[in-house]
C-alpha positions in Angstrom: 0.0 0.0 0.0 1.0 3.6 -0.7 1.8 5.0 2.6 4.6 7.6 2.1 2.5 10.7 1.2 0.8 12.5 4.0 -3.0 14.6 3.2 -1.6 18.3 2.7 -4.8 19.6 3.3 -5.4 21.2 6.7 -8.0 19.0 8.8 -9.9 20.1 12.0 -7.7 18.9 15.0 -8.7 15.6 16.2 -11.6 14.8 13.8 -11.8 11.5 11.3 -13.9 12.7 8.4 -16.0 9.3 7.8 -17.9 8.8 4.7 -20.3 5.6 4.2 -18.6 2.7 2.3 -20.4 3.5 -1.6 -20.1 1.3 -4.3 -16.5 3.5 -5.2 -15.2 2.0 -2.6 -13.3 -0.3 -4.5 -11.0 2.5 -4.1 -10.3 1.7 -0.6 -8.2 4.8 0.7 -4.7 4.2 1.7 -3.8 5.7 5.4 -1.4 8.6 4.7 1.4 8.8 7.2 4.2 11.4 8.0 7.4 9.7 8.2 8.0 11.7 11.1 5.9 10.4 13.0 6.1 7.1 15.0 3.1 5.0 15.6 1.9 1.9 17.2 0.0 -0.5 15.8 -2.0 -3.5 17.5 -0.6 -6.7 16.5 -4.2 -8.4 15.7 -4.9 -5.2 13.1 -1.6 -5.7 11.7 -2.5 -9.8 11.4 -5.1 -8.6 9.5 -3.9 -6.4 7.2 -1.0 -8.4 6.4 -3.1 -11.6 5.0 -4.8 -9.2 3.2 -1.2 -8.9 1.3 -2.7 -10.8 -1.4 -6.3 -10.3 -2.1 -9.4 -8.6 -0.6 -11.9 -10.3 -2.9 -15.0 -7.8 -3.6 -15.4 -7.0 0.4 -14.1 -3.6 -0.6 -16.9 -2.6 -3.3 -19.9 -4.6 -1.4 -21.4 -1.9 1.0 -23.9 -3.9 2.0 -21.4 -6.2 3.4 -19.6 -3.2 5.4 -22.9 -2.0 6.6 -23.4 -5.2 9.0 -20.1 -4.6 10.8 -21.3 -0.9 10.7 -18.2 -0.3 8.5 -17.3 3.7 7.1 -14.6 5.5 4.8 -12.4 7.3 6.9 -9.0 9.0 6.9 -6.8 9.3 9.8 -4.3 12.0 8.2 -5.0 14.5 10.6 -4.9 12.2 13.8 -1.2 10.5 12.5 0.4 14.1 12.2 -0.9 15.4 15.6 -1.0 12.1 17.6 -4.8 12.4 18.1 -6.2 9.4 20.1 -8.6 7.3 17.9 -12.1 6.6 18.9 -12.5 3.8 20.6 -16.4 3.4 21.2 -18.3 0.1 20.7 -19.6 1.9 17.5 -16.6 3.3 16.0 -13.3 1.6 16.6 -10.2 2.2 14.5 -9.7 -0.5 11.8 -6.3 -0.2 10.1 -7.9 -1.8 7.0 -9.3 1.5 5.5 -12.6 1.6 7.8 -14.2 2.6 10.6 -15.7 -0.4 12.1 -17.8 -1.7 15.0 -16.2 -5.4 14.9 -12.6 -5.4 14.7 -10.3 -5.9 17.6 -10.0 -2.8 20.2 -7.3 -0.3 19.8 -6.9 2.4 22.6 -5.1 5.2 21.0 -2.5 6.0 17.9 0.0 6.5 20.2 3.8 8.3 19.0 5.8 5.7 20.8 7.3 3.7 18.8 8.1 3.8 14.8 5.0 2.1 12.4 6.8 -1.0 10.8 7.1 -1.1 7.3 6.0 -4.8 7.2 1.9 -4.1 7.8 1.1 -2.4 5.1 2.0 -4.9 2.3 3.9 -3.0 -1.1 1.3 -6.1 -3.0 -2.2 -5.9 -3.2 -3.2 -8.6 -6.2 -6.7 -8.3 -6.1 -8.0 -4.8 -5.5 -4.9 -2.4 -5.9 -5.1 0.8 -3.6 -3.5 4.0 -4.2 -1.9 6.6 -1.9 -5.0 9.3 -1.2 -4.8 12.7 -3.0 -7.1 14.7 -4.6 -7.8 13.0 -7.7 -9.2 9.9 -5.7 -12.0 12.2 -4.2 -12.6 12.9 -7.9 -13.3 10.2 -9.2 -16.7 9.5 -10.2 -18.8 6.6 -7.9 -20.5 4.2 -9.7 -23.8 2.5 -9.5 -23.5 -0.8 -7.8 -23.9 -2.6 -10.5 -21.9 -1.1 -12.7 -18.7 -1.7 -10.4 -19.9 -5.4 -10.2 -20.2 -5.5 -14.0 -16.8 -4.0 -14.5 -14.9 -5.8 -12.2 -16.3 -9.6 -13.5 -15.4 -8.4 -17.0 -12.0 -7.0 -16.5 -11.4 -10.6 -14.9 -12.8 -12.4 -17.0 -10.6 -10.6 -20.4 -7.4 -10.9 -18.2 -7.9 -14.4 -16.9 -8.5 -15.6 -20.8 -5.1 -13.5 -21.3 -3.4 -15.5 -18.4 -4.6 -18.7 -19.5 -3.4 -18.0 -23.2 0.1 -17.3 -22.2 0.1 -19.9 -19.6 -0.5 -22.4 -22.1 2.4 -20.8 -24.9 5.0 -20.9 -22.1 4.2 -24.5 -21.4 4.8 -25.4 -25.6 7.8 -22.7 -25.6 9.5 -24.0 -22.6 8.4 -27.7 -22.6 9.2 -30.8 -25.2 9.5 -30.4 -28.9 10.3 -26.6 -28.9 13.0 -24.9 -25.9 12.9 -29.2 -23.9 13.8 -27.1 -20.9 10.4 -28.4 -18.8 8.3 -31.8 -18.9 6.3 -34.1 -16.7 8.9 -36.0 -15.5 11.2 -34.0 -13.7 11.2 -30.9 -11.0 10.9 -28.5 -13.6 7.4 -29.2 -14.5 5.6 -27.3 -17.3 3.9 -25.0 -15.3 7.2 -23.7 -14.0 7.8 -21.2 -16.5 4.5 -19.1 -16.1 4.5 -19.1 -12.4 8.1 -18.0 -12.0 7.0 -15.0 -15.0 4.2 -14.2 -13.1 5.5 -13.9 -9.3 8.4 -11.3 -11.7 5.6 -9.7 -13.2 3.6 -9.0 -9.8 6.8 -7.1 -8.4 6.5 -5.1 -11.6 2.6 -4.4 -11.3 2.6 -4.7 -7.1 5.2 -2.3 -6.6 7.2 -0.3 -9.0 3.7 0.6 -11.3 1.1 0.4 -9.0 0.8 3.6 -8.6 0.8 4.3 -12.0 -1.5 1.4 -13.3 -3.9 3.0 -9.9 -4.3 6.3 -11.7 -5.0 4.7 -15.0 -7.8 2.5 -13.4 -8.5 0.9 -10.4 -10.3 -1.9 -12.6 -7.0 -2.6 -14.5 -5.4 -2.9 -11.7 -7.7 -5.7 -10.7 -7.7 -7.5 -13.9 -4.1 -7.5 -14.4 -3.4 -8.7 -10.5 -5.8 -11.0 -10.1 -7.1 -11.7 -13.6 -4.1 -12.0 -15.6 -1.2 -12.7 -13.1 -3.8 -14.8 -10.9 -4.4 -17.1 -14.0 -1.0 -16.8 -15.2 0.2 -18.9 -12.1 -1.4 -22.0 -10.6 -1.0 -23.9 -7.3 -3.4 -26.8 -8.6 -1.2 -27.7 -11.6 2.2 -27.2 -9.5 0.7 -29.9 -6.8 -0.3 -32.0 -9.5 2.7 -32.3 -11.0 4.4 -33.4 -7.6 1.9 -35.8 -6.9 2.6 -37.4 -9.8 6.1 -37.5 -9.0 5.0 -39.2 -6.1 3.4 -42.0 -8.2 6.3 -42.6 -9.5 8.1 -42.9 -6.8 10.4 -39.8 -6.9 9.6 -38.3 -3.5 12.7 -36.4 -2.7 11.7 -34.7 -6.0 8.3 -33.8 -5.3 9.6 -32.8 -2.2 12.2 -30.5 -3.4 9.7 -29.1 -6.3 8.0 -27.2 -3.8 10.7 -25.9 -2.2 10.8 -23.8 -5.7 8.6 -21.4 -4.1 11.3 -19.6 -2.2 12.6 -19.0 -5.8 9.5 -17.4 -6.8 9.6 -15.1 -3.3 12.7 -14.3 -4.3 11.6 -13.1 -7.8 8.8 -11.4 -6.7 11.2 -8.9 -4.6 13.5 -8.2 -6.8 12.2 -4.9 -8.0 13.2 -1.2 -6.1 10.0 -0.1 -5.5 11.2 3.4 -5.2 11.4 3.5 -8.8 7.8 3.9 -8.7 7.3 7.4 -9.9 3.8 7.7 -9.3 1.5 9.7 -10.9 2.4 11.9 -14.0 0.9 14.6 -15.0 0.6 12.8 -19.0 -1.3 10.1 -17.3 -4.0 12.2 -16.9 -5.6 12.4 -20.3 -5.7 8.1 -20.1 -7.4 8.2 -16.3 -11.1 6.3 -16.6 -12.4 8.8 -14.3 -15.8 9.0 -16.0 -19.3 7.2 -16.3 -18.6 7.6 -20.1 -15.1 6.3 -20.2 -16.0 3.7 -18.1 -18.9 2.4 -20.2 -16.2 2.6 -23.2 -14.3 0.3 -22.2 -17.0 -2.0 -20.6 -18.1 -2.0 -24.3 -14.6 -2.8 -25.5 -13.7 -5.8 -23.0 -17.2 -6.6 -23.7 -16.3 -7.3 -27.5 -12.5 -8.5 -27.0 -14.4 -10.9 -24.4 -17.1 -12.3 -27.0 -14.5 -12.3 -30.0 -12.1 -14.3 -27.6 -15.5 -17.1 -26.5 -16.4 -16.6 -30.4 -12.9 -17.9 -31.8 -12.6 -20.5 -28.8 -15.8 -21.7 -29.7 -15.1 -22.7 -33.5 -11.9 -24.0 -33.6 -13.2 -26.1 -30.0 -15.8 -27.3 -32.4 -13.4 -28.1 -35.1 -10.8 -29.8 -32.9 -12.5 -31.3 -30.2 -12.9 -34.7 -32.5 -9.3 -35.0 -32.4 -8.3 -34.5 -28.9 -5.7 -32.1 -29.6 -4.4 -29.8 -26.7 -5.8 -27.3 -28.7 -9.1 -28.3 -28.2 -7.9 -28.3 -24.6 -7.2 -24.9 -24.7 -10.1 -23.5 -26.4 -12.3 -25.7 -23.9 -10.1 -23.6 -21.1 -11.0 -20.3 -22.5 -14.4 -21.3 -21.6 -14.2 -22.4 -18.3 -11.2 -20.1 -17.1 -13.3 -17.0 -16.0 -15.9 -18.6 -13.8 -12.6 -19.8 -11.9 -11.2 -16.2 -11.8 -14.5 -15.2 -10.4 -15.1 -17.5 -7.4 -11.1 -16.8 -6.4 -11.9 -13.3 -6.4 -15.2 -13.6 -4.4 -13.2 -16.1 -2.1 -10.5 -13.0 -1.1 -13.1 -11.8 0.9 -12.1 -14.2 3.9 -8.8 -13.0 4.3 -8.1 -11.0 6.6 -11.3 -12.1 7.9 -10.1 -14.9 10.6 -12.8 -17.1 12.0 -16.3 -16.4 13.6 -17.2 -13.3 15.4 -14.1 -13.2 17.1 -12.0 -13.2 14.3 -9.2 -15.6 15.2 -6.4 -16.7 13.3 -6.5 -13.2 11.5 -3.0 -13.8 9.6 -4.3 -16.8 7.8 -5.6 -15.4 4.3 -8.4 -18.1 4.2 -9.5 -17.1 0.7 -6.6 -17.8 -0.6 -6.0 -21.1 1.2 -9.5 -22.4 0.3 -9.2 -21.6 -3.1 -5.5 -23.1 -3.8 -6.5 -26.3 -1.3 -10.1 -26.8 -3.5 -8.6 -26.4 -6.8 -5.5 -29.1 -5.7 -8.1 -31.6 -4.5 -10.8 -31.5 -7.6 -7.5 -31.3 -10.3 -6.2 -34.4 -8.8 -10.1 -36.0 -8.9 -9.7 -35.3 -12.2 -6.7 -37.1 -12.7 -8.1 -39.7 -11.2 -10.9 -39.8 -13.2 -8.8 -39.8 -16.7 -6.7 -42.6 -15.3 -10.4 -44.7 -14.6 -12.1 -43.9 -18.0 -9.1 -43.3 -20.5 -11.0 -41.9 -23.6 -10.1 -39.8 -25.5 -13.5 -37.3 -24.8 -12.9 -37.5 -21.3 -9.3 -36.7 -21.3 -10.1 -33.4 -23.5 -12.7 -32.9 -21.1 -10.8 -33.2 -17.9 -7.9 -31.2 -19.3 -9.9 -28.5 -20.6 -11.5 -27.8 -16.9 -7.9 -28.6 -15.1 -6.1 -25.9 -17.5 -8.8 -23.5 -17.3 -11.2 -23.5 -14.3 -8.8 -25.1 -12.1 -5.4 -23.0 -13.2 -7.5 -19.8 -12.9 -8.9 -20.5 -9.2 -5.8 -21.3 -7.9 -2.9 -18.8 -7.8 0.9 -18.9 -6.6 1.4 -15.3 -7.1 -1.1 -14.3 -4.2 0.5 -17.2 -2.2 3.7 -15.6 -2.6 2.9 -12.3 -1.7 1.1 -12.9 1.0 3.8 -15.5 2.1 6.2 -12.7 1.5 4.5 -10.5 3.6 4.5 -12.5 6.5 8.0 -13.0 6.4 8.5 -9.4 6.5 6.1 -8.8 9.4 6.8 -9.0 13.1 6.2 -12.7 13.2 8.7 -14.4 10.4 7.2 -17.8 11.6 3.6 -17.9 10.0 5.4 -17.1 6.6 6.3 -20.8 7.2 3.4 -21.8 8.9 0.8 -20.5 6.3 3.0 -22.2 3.4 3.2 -25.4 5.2 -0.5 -25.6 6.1 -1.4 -25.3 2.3 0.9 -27.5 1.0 0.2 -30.1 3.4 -3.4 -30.1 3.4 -3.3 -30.1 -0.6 -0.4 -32.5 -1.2 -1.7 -34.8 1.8 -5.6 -34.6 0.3 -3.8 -35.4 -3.1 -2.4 -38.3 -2.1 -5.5 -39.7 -0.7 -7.8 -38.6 -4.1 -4.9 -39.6 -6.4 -1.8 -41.2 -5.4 -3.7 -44.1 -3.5 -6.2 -44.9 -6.3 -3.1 -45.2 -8.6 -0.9 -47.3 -6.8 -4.1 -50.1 -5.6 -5.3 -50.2 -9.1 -2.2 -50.4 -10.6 -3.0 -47.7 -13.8 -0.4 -47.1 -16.0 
């Protein structure tokens, strides 16, 4: 999150101007805060907002859903600069998250004692971008409800298509017959190559042109985070490929194929974010900041997204006889979006924790139930193509584990939020989160598809 540019404008001392959570508020305000001044932060807000590293899902633009928590806008500028005690009234409490909430966990005061750590406020946000408060965001125009709904499912739905396409061409490029660099037999399994792209590309789009890509549109932002890079990578296919490892009776390699992950971390840091310029003043003329402009290019994704369902459809029909991968891939440009969209309404549970007292805050559950799902029907399916091998059903199978399945799970939100966490105050649930997802996939894999393989013997 943007948090080195502090509100310039004066503000009454000691007020919070609130503002009811609108359909705009997609655009979730970033807390501004003067560098020189040293805050503390409870550690079950900062749980929150740091497994909310990855995604936030559409909690942001439902304000029905922030109306039963009581939930409001508000900006704390004022209150950070003149260490201003934040209400702390059963009605209002002070929610680090970019509202004013009834619910979340009691903080007495913003108190100037000790410095605000970097690590809480995330530089990634993959599903709903937020950019540093300044004027413009007041600007910008707030759309009906269902607009923002319409805009959001269609920007994911373009992107995901995008990031199932490219998945697919790194797989040929990279795999056997073209570059012979990846294949199913070894560590460096074909989904390698777009999942280490894609945790580079988030560090490009998370960090150094977020800002940039913000002031643009907030709904590009979302469909090249968790649209294109969320479809790009996949957790389902990368625990698929281990367990077949597993089959075969190369443990120590399925073992040390996820321990690629710390490779991807490390790609997805490797950009200086303060190369991020921000907002230029040429940028202006291309800002959606408009009923108009954004109906333009509703109309355009709307088009790119029938052309793309239009060609998918005819050469599916033409190839699907054959059982080519292309009719694989033209089957996955169908049923990619729909898996784009249920990740997306997923992120809503993270930073949620569980029941009304909100334990276990640091766990991203969206995230974890989308990756753990998508492992356990991708290896049902496997299981499956092993018990009917035809030709229909593997098209079939392969289709819906290349597109659903690839677009509901995601290693670049993993790995952000796992990043996160390693850069918060507690190091350990960086571990702890990765572990608990890998083991409850790899060990619910097993028992779906390793075990049916190895009693009846399929080849």
């Amino acid at each position: 999150m943007d948090h080195g540019t502090a509100d310039s404008e004066p503000r009454r001392s000691g007020s919070f101007s609130c503002r009811s959570s609108a359909n705009s508020s997609l655009r979730r305000r970033s807390i501004s805060l003067s560098a020189a001044v040293p805050v503390h932060i409870d550690d079950d807000i900062e749980s929150g907002i740091v497994s909310e590293a990855g995604d936030i899902g559409d909690r942001a633009l439902h304000s029905n859903r922030h109306s039963e928590s009581g939930s409001l806008r508000f900006s704390v500028d004022h209150a950070l600069q003149h260490g201003v005690a934040a209400p702390t009234s059963k009605d209002t409490l002070l929610d680090l998250n970019g509202y004013c909430s009834r619910d979340p966990p009691t903080m007495n005061t913003i108190s100037p004692v000790s410095p605000l750590p970097d690590e809480i406020f995330s530089p990634l946000s993959t599903d709903a971008i937020v950019c540093s408060e300044d004027k413009k965001q007041d600007n910008k125009i707030e759309l009906p409800k269902l607009l923002d709904y319409a805009l959001c499912l269609i920007h994911l739905a373009v992107f995901g298509i995008l990031g199932v396409l490219t998945r697919y061409v790194l797989q040929k490029l990279f795999g056997p017959g073209v570059a012979d660099l990846t294949s199913d037999e070894n560590i460096l399994y074909l989904d390698l190559p777009s999942n280490m792209v894609g945790s580079f590309l988030m560090g490009w789009f998370g960090i150094v042109f977020k800002a940039d890509i913000c002031a643009v549109s907030d709904y590009l932002a979302i469909g090249l985070t968790t649209g294109y890079l969320g479809s790009l990578t996949t957790f389902s296919g990368w625990n698929q490929k281990m367990l077949e490892l597993t089959v075969d009776g190369h443990w120590v390699l399925a073992v040390l194929g996820f321990l690629v992950a710390r490779g991807f971390r490390w790609l997805l840091t490797r950009q200086d974010v303060s190369t991020g310029s921000g907002t230029s003043s040429s940028s202006s003329n291309w800002r959606v900041d408009s009923c108009k402009r954004h109906l333009a290019v509703m109309v355009v994704l709307i088009l790119m997204l029938g052309l793309l369902w239009g060609v998918s459809g005819e050469l599916l029909k033409r190839e699907f006889s054959s059982g080519s991968s292309g009719a694989q891939l033209w089957l996955a440009c169908f049923v990619g979006p729909p898996g784009v969209w249920i990740r997306w309404f997923l992120a809503r549970l993270n930073g949620r924790g569980l029941g009304r007292a909100g334990l276990f805050k640091w766990v991203p559950f969206g995230t974890l139930i989308a990756n753990v799902s998508a492992a356990c029907i991708m290896a049902a399916l496997s299981t499956v193509k092993k018990e009917v091998n035809s030709q229909t059903c593997d098209t079939v199978a392969t289709g819906i584990q290349l597109g659903f399945l690839g677009c509901l799970s995601t290693v670049s939100t993993f790995i952000a939020e796992f990043n996160a966490m390693r850069e918060s105050k507690h190091p350990w649930r960086a571990n702890a989160y990765a572990l608990i997802t890998i083991f409850i996939s790899f060990g619910l894999g097993i028992l779906i598809y390793s075990v049916p393989v190895w009693t009846k013997g399929y080849g």
